[in-house]
NUMI-839947 format. One record per residue (C-alpha): x, y, z. Coordinates in steps of 0.001 Angstrom, whole numbers, plus 500000, padded with zeros to 6 digits. Each point is the difference from the previous one (the first is absolute). Example, Ala and Ser with C-alpha at 12.3 -4.5 7.8 and 13.67 -1.06 7.14 Angstrom:
BEGIN
512300495500507800 501370503440499340 
END
This chain:
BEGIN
824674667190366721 499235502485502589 500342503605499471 502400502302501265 498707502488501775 503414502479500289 499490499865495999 496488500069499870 500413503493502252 502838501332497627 497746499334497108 497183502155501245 502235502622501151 501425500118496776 496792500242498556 498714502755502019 503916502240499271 499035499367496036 496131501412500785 501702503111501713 502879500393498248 499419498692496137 503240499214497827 501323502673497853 497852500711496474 501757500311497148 498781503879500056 501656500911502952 503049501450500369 503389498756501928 502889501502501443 502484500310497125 497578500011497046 500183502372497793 496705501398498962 498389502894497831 497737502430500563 498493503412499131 500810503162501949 496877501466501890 501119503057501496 503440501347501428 500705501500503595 502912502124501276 501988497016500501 498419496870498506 498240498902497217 496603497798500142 499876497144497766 496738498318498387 501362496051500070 496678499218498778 496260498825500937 500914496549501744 503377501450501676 500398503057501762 501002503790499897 504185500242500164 501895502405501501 503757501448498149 502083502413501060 500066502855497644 503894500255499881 499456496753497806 498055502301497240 503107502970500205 502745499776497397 503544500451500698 499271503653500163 496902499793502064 497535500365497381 496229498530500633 500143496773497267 496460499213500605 496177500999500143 497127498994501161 498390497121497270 503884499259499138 501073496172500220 502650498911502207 501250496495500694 501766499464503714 500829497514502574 498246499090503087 502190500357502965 497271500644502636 496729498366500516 499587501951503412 501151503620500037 499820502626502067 496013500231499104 499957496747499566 500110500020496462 502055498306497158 503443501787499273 501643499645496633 503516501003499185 501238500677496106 503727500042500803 501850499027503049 503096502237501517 498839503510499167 498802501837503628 501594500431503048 499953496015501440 501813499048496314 501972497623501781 496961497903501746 498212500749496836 502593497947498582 499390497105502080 496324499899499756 500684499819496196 502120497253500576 497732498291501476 497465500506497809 501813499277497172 499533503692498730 502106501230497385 502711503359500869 501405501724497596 503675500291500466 503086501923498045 503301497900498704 503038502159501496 502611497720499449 501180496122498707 501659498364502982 501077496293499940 496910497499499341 498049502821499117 498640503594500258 499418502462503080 496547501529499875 499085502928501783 496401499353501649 498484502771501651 503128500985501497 501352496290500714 502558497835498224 498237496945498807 502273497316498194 498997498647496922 501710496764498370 501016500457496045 497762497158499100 496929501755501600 500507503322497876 498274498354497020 497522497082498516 503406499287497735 503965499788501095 501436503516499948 502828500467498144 500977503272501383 498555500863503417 501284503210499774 497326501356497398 497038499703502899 501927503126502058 498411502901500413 496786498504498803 496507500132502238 498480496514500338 497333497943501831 501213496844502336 498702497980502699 501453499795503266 500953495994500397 501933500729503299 499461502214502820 501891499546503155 500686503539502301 502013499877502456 502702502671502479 502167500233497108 497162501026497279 497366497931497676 502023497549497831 497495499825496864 500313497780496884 497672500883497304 499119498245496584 498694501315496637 499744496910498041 497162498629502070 497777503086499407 500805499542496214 499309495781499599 496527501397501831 498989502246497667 501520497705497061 497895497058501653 496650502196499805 500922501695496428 500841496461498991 496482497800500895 498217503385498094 502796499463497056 499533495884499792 496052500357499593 500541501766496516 503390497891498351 499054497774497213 502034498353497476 500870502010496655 498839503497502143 501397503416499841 500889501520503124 502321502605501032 503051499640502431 503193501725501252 503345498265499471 500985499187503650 503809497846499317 501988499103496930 502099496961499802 501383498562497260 497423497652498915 497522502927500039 498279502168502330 497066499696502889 496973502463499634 497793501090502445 495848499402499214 498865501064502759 501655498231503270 500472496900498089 503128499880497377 500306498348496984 503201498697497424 501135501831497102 501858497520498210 503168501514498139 498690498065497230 496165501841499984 501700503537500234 499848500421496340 500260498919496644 503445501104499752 502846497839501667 500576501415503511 503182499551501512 499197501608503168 496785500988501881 501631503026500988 500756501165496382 496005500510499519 498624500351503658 500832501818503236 498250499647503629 497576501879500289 499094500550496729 496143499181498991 498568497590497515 497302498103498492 500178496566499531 498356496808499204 499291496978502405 501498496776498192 499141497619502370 499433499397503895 501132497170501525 499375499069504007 502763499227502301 500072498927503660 501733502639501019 497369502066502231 502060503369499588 500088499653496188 496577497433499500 500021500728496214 503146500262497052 498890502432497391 501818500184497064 499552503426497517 500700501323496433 500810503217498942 500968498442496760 496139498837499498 498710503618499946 502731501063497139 499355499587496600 501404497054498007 503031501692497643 499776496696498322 496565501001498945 500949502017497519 502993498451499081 499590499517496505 498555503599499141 503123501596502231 502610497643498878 499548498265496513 502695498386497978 502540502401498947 499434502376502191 503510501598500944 499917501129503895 502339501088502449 500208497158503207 501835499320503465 501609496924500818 498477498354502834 501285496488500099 503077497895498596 499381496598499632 503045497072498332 497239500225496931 499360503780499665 498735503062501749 496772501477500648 499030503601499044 497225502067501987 498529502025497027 497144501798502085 498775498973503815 499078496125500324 501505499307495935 503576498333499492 500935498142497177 503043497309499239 502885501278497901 501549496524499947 503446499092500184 500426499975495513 498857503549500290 502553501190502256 503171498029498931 499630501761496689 501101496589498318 502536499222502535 499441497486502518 499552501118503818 499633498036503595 497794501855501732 498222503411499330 501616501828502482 503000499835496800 498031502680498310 497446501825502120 499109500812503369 497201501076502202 498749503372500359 501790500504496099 497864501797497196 500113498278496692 498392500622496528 497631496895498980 497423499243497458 496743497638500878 500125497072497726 497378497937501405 496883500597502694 498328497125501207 497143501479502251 498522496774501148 503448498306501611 500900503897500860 503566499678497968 501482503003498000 503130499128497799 502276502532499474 503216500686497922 502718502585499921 500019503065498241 497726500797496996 498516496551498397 497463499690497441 499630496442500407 497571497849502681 499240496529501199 497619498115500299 499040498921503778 499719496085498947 504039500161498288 501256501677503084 498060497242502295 501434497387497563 503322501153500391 500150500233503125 498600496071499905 502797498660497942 502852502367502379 502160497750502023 498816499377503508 500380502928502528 500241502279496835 497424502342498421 500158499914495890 501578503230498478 497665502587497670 503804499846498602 499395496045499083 497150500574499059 500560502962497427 502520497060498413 497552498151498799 497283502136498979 500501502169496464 500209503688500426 
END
């Protein structure tokens, strides 16, 4: 097949461009990138910036090292991390830019961010329907409710007055002004994203990390690792029954847990489902059990549950014991043990039996000097009718005492 010769040409031009002009390294530095580097000396005006051996020397104005009352921020050796928003300046030089909308040109400051994907800081001033109005440099920016946070907001109105970082996701100027939309929760799901692959490296199964309680529901809460969350089962809170998440946690608040398991998902946003304990860092009350709670020991309790064959008593976090339905009828016969007791009530009991192994504490009323053995209430509640638990009252019946 003969050649073609307008490719053939193309080929060697290209060839010759890529001798010239070589692709980018993975050293060099782009428009947008934001770099580090170690100041080297400071002018009247501008501050010269080391960006290392196989880059170049950096140029930043000095009103990026003043604080809000002009005060210098920086020295020469000092560290400072910027963006690259000129590979050509006025010497020819690269030009890097810490925060965007602070001199004179704020507003085309503004769009060179934008374009560069730069974050502005920015100051709520109001909620407004859909969202809140930010004050940027001087310029209304729009921001919509659901890009305030990571998480749904329940009230917007908390984030005014407060200083915060966004990124400009629309830019458009025109007679009438610059109509700007900005976004926070991008900025956050990229720093959760980076804290996250450092976070995923170190999470094993039965681990103990730390995390901040991020959202409660009702069948527990989420924690934050480290940009990747993880479930807090109401279940793993602790020992004692929880009712609510929120009775025991609040957002915000910080923990240690343990990782239960991790499961993977397809779901790229969330590629793993970690389930935690706090419950599997607390000591066992049923441990001690018999040492605490032996038979005939007389103890004050808190009715937790009522059941059609008796209630259960909490007598310390993560303990409850049956007072069955012979106990609280007091010889007379009752439906249900709502008849006689009720949750949240305190009531006198005495431990008559402690079976450690099947975690069971029986219990009667008042002061009782007589116990059971695990096996007769088990039996008992064998021979019971169907869908009813045998009574310690039954039972007492037939044993002599």
């Amino acid at each position: 097949m003969p050649k073609d010769d307008a490719g053939e040409d193309f080929g060697k031009l290209l060839q010759e461009f890529e001798k010239k002009a070589p692709r980018r390294a993975r050293n060099e530095i782009g428009l947008g990138d934001t770099v580090r580097g170690r100041i080297v000396s400071i002018g009247r005006e501008q501050a010269f910036v080391d960006l290392g051996s196989d880059k170049s020397e950096a140029m930043l104005d000095l009103i990026e090292l003043h604080d809000a009352n002009g005060k210098l921020t920086a020295a020469v050796g000092d560290m400072v991390e910027a963006r690259v928003v000129d590979l050509g300046g006025e010497s020819g030089g690269v030009v890097l830019r810490r925060s965007f909308g602070r001199g004179p040109d704020a507003q085309a400051e503004l769009a060179q961010a934008f374009a560069l994907g730069a974050p502005v800081e920015g100051t709520v001033t109001a909620i407004i329907k859909g969202g809140a109005e930010v004050l940027v440099s001087g310029a209304r920016a729009f921001c919509p409710v659901s890009q305030l946070d990571l998480r749904h907001v329940e009230d917007p109105a908390a984030f005014v007055g407060r200083k915060l970082t966004f990124r400009i996701t629309r830019y458009e100027d025109d007679r009438r002004g610059a109509n700007i939309v900005v976004s926070r929760r991008i900025l956050l799901e990229e720093e959760a994203r980076v804290r996250g692959a450092e976070t995923r490296a170190r999470l094993t199964v039965g681990a103990v990390v730390a995390g901040v309680v991020t959202t409660l529901k009702d069948y527990g809460a989420f924690i934050d690792l480290g940009g990747i969350e993880g479930m807090l089962h109401v279940s793993e809170i602790g020992h004692s029954r929880t009712a609510r998440p929120g009775d025991v946690l609040a957002p915000g608040q910080q923990v240690e847990v343990q990782i239960l398991k991790i499961e993977k998902t397809d779901d790229p946003r969330r590629p793993e489902k970690i389930s935690l304990s706090l419950k599997a860092l607390a000591p066992d009350p049923w441990d001690e059990v018999s040492r605490r709670f032996s038979a005939g020991t007389k103890i004050n309790g808190t009715v937790t549950r009522v059941e059609p064959f008796g209630a259960f008593v909490e007598l310390a976090p993560g303990l409850e014991g049956l007072l069955p339905m012979g106990e609280l009828g007091a010889g007379k016969p009752l439906r249900h043990a709502r008849e006689a007791v009720k949750p949240g009530q305190a009531v006198e009991v005495t431990v008559l039996s402690v079976d450690p192994e099947r975690r069971r504490l029986s219990l009667g009323l008042g002061d009782r000097t007589d116990a059971v053995d695990p096996e007769d209430l088990a039996a008992a509640a064998r021979s019971a009718a169907p869908g009813r638990l045998g009574t310690l009252g039954d039972l007492f019946k037939n044993k002599k005492i």
